[in-house]
C-alpha positions, 0 to 999 in steps of 0.5 A: 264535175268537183269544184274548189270553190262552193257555188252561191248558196241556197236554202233548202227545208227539211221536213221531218216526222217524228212518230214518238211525238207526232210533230214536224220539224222545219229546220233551214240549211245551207246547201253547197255544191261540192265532191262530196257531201255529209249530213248529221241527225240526232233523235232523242226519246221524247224530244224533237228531232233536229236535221242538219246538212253540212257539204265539205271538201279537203285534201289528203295528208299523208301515209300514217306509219306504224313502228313495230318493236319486239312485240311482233304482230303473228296472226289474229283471230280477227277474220275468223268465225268466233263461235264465243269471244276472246278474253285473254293472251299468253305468248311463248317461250321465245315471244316468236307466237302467242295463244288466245283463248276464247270465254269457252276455254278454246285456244287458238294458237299462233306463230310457234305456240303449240296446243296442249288442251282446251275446255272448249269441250267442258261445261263451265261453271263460270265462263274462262277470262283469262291465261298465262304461260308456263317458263318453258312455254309447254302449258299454260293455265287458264282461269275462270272468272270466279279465280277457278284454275285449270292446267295444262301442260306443265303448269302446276296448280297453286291456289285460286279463289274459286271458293271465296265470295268476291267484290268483282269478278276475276278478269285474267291473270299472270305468271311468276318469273318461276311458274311456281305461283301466279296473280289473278286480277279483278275487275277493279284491279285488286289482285290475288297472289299465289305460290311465290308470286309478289305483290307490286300494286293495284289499281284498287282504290282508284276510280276507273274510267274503264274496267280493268280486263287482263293483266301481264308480268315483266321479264324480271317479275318483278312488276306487271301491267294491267289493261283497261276495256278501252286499252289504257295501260296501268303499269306497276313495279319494273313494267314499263309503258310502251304505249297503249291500243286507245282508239286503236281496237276499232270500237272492241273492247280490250280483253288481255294483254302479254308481255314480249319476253325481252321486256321491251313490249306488249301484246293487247288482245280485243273481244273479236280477235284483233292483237296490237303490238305496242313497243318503244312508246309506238303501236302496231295496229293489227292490220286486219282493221287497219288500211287495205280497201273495202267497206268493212276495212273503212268502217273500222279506220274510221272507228278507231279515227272516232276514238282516237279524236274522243281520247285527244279531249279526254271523252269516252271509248266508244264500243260498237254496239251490235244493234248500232253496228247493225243499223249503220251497216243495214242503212249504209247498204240501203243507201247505196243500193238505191242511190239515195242520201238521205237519214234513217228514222233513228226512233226505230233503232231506239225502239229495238233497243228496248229503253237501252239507249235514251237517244241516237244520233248519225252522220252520213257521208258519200264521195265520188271520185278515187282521191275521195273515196278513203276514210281519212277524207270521210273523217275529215269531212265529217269533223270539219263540219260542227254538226258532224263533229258534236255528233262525234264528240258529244260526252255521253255517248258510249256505243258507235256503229259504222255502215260503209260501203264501195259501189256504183263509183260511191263511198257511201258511210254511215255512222250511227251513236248512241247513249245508254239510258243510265246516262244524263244528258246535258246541254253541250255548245258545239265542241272546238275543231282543232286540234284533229289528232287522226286526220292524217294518212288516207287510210282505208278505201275502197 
């Protein structure tokens, strides 16, 4: 039975070990009866563990929309088995398709792009980080992450930096208007000019938040945007900003970025093969992570919600991490199968992670009931209630994990964070609620 209104609430201890330490916690609680319920923990290495519940109920906003501009969506590579990850994008001639090529040199080719070659057979010296297009859309060139070149097609050989002692690794690069010459871009958003390629800025001498990891030229060539890990957009010369994928890769980093031949938007590629279209100052998030139904498609809704709620108060990106990921998915099954509601020992997560992380926190939320079961009631939930919300917000953490699961007439999530050991920790209040930018639309379900 759901109720509106919370029952008189009791107290309940919690008992907690903590095998780092030795030692028992007894943390009180209050406990309300409602559709669904949500609890939050973190563990920190050499410290005690704190246990807190929290148990909430909301309504649904309504459908978010997307707007699509001349930067079309045609495909991903998010479904499919990578053997190496994508690192960059080129589109074609009349922008009805694009290439994306992984750090082995293997191209994968959508809409009306067409294969020329690959070095998906060669031995790389240094692993390939980037692409551009020639004019007539008939080769391409790829680049190595030492500036080394490597033409296919038409695409003619102009220079590189393949025999130079760099600052920070080349990440990607762009064409000129002409195809006769080409820039590469490092790290750190210096830039290297060949052939008749102009130079209009880097980002060089500023202090980046994110690296940068792709670049891509204007219709007139006479500018060029470059993209950070976290989906940030640095425009230059006549680029300019459409918006940017933010919050919106679902915790994968950036990698590339290409622009529509009519000027009028991008493409931004992730690590895993997901393409946002950005045009207009409006986004198209790439609908393999976005809505449909399914544990997976709610853990990824639901990581883009975390990033976009962190971007709002000017927090870190959160990547998923592997081990994290790994954890939250494991534990989320886990508690479905056995009908259970209760943490995992995080100290474990800390311990396979060999010192990487310096402490680890997680939130669990389960709902029954078809007009509860999406990750826009989830993340509402879980943000609504202030040990949930510092979990999501705490300034130091970097990697994200989400478990979420659809069985037995449950959605049972699990989101587990973590913070690298190189990070101090500080002492933080319990952050403000509102405003909450990605409460709206129900989103995925299951």
């Amino acid at each position: 039975m759901r109720r509106a209104d919370p029952l008189p609430a009791h107290r309940r201890v919690a008992r907690v070990h903590t095998a780092a330490a030795g030692r028992r916690e007894r943390i009180g609680d209050r406990l309300y009866e409602r559709a669904f319920h949500a609890l939050s923990w973190r563990v920190f290495r050499r410290a005690t563990v704190l246990l807190a519940f929290s148990l909430v109920l909301l309504g649904i906003g309504p459908a978010t929309e997307h707007a699509a501009g001349a930067a079309t969506y045609r495909g991903s590579a998010a479904r499919l088995p990578l053997a190496r990850p994508i690192v960059g994008m080129a589109p074609t001639r009349t922008g009805a398709g694009y290439w994306l090529v992984a750090s082995d040199g293997g191209i994968f080719s959508f809409g009306d792009a067409r294969f020329y070659g690959s070095t998906g057979a060669l031995q790389l010296v240094r692993p390939v980080v980037g692409m551009a297009a020639t004019p007539s859309g008939r080769g391409y060139w790829l680049v190595a992450s030492d500036g080394g070149i490597f033409s296919f097609g038409d695409a003619h050989f102009y220079g590189s930096t393949g025999a130079l002692r760099l600052a920070q690794p080349v990440v990607g690069m762009t064409r000129s208007r002409t195809g006769r010459g080409y820039r590469t871009v490092a790290a750190d958003g210096g830039i290297f000019s060949f052939g008749d390629a102009q130079f209009y800025g880097s980002t060089g001498r500023l202090r980046l938040q994110q690296p940068v990891v792709g670049m891509a030229a204007s219709v007139s060539g006479r500018g060029y945007w470059m993209v950070a890990a976290d989906g940030g957009i640095f425009s230059f010369g006549d680029a300019r900003f459409s918006g940017s994928a933010t919050g919106s890769l679902a915790g994968q980093g950036a990698v590339a970025i290409a622009a529509s031949p009519d000027g009028n938007g991008y493409w931004i590629a992730s690590q895993w093969g997901v393409v946002d279209a950005a045009a207009s100052g409006h986004l198209t998030v790439d609908p393999n992570i976005t809505g449909g139904s399914g544990g997976r498609a709610i853990a990824n809704d639901l990581i883009n919600r975390i990033n976009r709620e962190r971007a709002a108060r000017g927090l870190s990106t959160l990547f998923v991490d592997p081990l994290v990921q790994a954890y939250a998915s494991a534990w989320a099954a886990h508690l479905s199968a056995t009908n259970t509601f209760v943490h995992q020992n995080l100290l474990n997560l800390l311990h396979a992670a060999n010192g990487r992380f310096i402490e680890a926190g997680e939130n669990l939320f389960r709902a029954s009931g078809a007009p509860a079961m999406n990750a826009g009631t989830a993340h509402v939930a879980l943000m609504e209630s202030p040990e949930h919300r510092a979990n999501i917000l705490l300034p130091e953490e970097r990697y994200v994990g989400v478990g979420a699961v659809c069985a037995h007439g449950f959605l049972v999530v699990v989101e587990d964070f973590a913070t690298p050991a190189s990070i101090a920790l500080h002492a933080h209040g319990v952050p403000p609620l509102n405003p909450i930018v990605a409460g709206a639309g129900a989103g995925a379900h299951c």
